[in-house]
ZAFIPA-923298 format. One line per field, with one value per residue: residue in three letters; x, y, z of N, C-alpha, C, O in turn. Coordinates in steps of 0.05 Angstrom, whole numbers, padded with zeros to 5 digits. Layout:
code (ALA|...)
n_u (X|...)
n_v (Y|...)
n_w (Z|...)
ca_u (X|...)
ca_v (Y|...)
ca_w (Z|...)
c_u (X|...)
c_v (Y|...)
c_w (Z|...)
o_u (X|...)
o_v (Y|...)
o_w (Z|...)
This chain:
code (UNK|UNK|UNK|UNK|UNK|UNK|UNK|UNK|UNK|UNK|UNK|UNK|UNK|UNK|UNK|UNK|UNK|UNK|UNK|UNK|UNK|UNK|UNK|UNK|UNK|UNK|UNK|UNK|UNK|UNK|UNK|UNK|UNK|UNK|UNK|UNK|UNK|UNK|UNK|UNK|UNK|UNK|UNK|UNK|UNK|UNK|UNK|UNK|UNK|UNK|UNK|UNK|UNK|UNK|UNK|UNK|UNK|UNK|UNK|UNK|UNK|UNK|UNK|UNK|UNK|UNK|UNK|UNK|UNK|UNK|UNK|UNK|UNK|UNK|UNK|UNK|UNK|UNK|UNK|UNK|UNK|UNK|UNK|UNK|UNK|UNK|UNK|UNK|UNK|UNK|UNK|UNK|UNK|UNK|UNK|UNK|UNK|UNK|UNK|UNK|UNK|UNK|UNK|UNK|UNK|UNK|UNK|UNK|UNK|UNK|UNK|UNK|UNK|UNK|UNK|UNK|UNK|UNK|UNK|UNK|UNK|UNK|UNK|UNK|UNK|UNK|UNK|UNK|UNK|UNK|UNK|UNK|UNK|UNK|UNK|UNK|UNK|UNK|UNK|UNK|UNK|UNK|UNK|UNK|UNK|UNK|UNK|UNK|UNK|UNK|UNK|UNK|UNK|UNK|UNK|UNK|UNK|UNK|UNK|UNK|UNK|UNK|UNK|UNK|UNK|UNK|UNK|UNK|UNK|UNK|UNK|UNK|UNK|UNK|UNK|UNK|UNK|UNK|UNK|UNK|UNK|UNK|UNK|UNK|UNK|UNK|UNK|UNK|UNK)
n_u (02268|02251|02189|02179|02177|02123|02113|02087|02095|02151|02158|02141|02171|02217|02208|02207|02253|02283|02284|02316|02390|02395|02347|02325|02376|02362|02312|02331|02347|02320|02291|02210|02185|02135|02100|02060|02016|01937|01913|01904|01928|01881|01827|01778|01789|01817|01795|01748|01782|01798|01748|01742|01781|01777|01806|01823|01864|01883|01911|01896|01850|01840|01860|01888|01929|01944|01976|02014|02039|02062|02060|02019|01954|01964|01965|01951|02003|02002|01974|01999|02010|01963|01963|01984|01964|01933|01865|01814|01790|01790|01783|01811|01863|01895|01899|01892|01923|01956|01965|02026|02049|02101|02106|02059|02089|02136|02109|02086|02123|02153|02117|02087|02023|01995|02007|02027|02040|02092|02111|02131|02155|02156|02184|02172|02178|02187|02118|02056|02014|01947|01931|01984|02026|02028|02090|02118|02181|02194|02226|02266|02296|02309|02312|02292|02323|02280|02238|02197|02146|02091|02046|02051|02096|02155|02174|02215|02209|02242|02210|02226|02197|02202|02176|02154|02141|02108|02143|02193|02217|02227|02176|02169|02194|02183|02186|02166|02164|02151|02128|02113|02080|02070|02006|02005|01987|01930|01932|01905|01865)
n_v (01304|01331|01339|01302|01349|01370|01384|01420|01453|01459|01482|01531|01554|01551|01590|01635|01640|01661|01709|01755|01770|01829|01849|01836|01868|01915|01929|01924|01961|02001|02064|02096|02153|02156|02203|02251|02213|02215|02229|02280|02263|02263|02287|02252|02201|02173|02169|02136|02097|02076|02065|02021|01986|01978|02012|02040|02066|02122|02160|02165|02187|02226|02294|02323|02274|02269|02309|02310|02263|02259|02305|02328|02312|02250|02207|02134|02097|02041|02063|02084|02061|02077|02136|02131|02113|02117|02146|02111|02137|02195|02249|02290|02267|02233|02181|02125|02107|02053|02023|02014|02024|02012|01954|01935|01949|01913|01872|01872|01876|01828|01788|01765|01749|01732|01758|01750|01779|01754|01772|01822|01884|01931|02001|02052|02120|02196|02216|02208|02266|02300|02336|02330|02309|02249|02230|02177|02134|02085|02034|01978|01934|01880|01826|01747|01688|01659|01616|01550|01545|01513|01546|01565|01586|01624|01703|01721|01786|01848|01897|01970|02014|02084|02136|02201|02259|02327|02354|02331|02300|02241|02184|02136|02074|02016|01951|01910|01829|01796|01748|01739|01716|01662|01615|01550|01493|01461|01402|01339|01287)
n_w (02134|02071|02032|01968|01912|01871|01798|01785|01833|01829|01767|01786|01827|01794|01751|01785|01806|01754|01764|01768|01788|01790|01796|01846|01868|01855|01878|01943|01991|01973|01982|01992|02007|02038|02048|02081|02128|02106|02163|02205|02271|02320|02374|02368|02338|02370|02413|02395|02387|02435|02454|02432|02437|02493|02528|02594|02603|02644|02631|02583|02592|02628|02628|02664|02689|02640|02640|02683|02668|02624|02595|02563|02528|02484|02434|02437|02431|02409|02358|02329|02270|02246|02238|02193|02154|02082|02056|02030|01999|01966|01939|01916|01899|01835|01831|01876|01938|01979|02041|02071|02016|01993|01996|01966|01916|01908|01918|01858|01826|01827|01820|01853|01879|01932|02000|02061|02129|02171|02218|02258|02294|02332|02355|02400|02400|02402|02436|02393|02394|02397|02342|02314|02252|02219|02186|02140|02114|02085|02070|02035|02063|02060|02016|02004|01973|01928|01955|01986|02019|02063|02047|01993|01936|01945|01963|02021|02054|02091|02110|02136|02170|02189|02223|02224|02264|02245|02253|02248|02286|02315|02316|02314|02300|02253|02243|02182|02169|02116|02071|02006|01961|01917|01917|01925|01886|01884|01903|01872|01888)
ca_u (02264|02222|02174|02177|02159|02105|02112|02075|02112|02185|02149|02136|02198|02238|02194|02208|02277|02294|02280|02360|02401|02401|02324|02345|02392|02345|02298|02345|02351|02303|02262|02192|02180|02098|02091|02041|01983|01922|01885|01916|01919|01862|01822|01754|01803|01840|01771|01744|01806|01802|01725|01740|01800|01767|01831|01816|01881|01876|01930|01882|01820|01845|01878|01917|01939|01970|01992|02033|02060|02072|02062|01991|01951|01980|01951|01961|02025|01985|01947|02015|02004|01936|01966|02009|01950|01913|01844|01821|01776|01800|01770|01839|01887|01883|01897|01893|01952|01960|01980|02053|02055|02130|02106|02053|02101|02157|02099|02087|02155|02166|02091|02081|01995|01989|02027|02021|02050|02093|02130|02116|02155|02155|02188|02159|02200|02167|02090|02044|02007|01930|01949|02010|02010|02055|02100|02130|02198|02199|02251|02262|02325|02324|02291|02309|02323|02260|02225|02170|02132|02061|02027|02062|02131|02156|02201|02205|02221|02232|02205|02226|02180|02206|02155|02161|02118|02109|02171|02223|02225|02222|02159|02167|02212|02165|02200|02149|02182|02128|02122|02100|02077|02047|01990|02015|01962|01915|01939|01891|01876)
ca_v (01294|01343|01320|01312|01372|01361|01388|01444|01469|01461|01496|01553|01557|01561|01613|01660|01635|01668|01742|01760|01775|01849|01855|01839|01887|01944|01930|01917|01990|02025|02065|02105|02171|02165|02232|02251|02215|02235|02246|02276|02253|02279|02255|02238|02182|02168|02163|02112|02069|02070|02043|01997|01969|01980|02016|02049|02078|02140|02179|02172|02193|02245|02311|02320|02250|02263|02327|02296|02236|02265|02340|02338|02293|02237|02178|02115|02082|02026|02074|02091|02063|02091|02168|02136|02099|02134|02141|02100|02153|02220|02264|02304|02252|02224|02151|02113|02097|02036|02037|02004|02017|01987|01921|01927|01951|01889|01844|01871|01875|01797|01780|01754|01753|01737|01758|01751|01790|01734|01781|01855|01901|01965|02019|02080|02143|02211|02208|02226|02284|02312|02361|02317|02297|02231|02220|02150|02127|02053|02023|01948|01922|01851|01806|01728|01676|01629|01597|01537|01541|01506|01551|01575|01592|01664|01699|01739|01812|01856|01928|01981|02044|02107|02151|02222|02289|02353|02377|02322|02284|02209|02180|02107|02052|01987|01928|01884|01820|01791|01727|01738|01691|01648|01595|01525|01490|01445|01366|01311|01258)
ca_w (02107|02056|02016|01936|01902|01847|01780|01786|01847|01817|01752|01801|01835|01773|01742|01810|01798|01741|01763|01763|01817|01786|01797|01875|01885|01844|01901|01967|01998|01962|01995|01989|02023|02032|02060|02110|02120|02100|02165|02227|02304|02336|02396|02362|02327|02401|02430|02388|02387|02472|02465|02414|02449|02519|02542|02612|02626|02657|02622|02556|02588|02642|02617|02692|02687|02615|02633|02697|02663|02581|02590|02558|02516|02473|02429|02449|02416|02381|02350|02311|02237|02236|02219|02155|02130|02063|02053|02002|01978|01964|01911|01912|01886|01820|01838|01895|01944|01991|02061|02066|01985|01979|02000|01940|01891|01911|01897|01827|01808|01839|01806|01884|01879|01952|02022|02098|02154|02190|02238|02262|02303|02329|02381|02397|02412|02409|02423|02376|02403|02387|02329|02298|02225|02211|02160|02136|02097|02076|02062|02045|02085|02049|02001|02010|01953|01926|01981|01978|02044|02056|02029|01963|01932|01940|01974|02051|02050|02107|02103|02152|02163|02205|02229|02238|02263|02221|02271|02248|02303|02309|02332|02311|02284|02249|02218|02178|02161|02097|02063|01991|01941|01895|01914|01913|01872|01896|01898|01867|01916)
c_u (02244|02224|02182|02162|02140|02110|02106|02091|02136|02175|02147|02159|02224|02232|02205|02238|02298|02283|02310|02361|02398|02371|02321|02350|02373|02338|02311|02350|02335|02287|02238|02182|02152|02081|02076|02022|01957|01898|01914|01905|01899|01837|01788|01766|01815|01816|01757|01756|01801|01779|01727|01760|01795|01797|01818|01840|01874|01903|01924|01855|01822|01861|01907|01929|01958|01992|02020|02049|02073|02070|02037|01983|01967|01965|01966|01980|02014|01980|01972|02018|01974|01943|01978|01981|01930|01882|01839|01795|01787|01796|01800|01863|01868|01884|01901|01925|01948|01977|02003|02058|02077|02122|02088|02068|02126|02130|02086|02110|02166|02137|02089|02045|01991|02010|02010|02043|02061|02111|02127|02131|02163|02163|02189|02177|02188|02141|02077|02029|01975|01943|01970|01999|02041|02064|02115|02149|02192|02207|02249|02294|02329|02310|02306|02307|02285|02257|02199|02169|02103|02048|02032|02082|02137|02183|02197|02223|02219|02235|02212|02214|02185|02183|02169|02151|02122|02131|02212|02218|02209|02197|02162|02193|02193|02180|02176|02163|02154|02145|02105|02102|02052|02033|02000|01985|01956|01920|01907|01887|01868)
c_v (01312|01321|01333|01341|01361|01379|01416|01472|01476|01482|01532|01568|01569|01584|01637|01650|01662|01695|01743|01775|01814|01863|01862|01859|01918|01950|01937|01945|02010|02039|02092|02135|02172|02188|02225|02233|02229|02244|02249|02263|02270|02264|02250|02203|02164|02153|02134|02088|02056|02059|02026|01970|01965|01991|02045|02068|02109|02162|02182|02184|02216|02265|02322|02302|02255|02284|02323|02278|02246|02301|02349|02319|02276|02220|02154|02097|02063|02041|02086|02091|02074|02120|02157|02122|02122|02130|02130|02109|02183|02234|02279|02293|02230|02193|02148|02096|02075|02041|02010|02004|02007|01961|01917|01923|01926|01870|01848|01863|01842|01778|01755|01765|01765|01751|01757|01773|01768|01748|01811|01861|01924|01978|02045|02100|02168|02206|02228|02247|02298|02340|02347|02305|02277|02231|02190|02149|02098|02049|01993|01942|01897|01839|01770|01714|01664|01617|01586|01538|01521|01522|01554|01583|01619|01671|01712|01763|01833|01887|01949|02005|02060|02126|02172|02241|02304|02369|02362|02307|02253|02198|02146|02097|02024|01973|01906|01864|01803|01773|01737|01724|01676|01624|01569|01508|01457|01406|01350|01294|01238)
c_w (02093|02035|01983|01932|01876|01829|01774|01805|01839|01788|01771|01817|01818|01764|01753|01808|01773|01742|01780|01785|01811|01799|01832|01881|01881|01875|01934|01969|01982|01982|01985|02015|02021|02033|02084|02110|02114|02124|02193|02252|02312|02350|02389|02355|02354|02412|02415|02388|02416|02474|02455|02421|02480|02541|02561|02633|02631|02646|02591|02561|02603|02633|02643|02687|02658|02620|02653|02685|02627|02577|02569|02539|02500|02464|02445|02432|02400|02362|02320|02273|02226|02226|02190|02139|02115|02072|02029|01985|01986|01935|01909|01894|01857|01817|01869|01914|01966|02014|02059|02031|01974|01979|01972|01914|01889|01915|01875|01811|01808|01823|01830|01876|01909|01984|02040|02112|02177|02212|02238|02284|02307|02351|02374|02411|02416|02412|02413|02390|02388|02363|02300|02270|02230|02186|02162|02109|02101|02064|02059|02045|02066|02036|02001|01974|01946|01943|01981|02005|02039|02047|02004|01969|01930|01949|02003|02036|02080|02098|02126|02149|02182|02197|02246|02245|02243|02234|02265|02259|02313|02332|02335|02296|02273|02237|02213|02170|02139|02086|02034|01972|01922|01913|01912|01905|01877|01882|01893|01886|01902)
o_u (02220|02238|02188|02143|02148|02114|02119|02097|02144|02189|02154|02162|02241|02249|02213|02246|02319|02273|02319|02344|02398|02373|02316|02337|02371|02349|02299|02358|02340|02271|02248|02172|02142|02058|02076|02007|01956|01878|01932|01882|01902|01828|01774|01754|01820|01817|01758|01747|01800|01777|01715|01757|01808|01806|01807|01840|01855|01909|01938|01839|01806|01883|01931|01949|01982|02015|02043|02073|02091|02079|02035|02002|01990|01948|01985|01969|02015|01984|01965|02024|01966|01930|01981|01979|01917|01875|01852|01784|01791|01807|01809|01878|01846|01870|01911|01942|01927|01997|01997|02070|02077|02132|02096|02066|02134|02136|02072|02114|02184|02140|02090|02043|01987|02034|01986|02063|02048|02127|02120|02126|02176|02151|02200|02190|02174|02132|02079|02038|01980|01959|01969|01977|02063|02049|02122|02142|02184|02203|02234|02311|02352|02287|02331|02295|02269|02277|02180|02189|02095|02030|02014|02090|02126|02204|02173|02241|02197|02253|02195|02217|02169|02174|02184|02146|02137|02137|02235|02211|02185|02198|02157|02209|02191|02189|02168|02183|02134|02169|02081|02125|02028|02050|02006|01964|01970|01914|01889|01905|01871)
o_v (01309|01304|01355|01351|01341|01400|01431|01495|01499|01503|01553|01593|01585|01602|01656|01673|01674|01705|01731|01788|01827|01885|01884|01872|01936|01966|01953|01955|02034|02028|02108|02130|02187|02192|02206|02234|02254|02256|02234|02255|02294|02242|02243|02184|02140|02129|02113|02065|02031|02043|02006|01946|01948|01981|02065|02077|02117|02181|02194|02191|02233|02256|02326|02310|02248|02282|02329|02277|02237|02316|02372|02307|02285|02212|02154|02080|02067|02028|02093|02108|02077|02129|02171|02122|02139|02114|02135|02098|02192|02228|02271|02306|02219|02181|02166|02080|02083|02056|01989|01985|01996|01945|01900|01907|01921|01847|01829|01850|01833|01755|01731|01789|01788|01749|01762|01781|01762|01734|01823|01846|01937|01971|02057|02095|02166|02192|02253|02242|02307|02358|02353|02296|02283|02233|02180|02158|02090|02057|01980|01947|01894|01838|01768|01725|01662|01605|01600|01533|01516|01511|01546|01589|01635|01659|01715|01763|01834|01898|01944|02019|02055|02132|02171|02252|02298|02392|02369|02288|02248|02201|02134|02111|02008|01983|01889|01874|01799|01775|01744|01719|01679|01611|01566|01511|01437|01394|01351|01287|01215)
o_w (02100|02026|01975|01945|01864|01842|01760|01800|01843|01789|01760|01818|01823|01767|01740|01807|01778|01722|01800|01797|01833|01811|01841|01897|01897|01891|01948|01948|01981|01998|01969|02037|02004|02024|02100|02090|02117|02119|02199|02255|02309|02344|02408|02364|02351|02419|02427|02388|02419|02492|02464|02416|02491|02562|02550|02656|02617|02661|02576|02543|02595|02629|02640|02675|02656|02612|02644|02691|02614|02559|02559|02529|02499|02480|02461|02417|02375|02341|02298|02257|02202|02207|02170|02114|02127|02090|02009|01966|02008|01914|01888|01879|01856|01800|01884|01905|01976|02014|02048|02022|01951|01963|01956|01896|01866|01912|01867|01790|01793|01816|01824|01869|01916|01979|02039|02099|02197|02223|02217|02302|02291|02371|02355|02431|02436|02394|02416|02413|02366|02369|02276|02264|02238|02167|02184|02088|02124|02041|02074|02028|02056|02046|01999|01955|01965|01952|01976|02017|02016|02034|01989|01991|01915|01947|02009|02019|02092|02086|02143|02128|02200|02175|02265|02223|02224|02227|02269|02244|02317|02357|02356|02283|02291|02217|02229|02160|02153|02087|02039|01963|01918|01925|01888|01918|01875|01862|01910|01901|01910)
């Protein structure tokens, strides 16, 4: 059994309602070539991740060990959306860019304020390698109808991001699946 909607929420619903099926489709398969990131793999970056995560394997800290099991250093697969993300200072560029920037621009275009991250994943194929610069396509696979959840009314979208070296070849696959939306506004008691 759901509960009544209040006034405000059905107000809110309709609103996000009437952005046309055309607006949709604009969006559905678009996607965003980010380029490279802006810093490469390299193991000052590796090294801090392994104290920070307390990771002790021995094929991140030993250069025999990587060179037996991967044929010579390698980050550690987590460590994967850290090459696509910007810096969010850069005297070089004349605005500022956002890391997953499709998901910002599909919640301007949807006038979505807030989002979450309700679903995340990811398989790794080449590894990254000391040296390697990433690049990232994002793509968004799907946007759903109007949806009131507890927290606020919006809609889900899922974004897919291929990751690739400076050689081509595929390092990653990520699917975010996001929740973005409006606020549902605070009930009277």
């Amino acid at each position: 059994m759901s509960t009544p909607m209040s006034p405000a929420i059905r107000a809110e619903a309709a609103r996000q309602r009437e952005v046309t099926d055309h607006l949709v489709a604009k969006w559905t398969a678009k996607a965003l070539d980010a380029g490279f990131g802006d810093v490469g793999c390299e193991p000052g970056y590796i090294s801090h991740w392994l104290e920070a995560t307390e990771n002790a394997n021995a094929l991140y800290w030993d250069d025999e060990t990587a060179k037996e099991l991967t044929g010579g250093p390698v980050a550690p697969p987590t460590m994967l959306s850290v090459w696509m993300r910007p810096l969010m200072f850069n005297p070089i560029r004349d605005e500022g860019i956002r890391p997953l920037e499709i998901h910002f621009q599909l919640k301007d275009a949807f006038a979505l304020p807030e989002g979450i991250v309700a679903k995340n994943e990811i398989t790794f194929h080449e590894p990254v390698r000391p040296g390697d610069r990433v690049r990232t396509v994002q793509r968004v696979r799907s946007i759903s109808d109007v949806k009131t959840i507890r927290i606020g009314t919006g809609r889900f979208w899922i974004i897919d991001v291929e990751y690739t070296n400076q050689d081509g070849l595929l390092v990653g696959l990520e699917s975010y699946d996001m929740f973005s939306y409006v606020r549902l506004p605070e009930e009277s008691s």
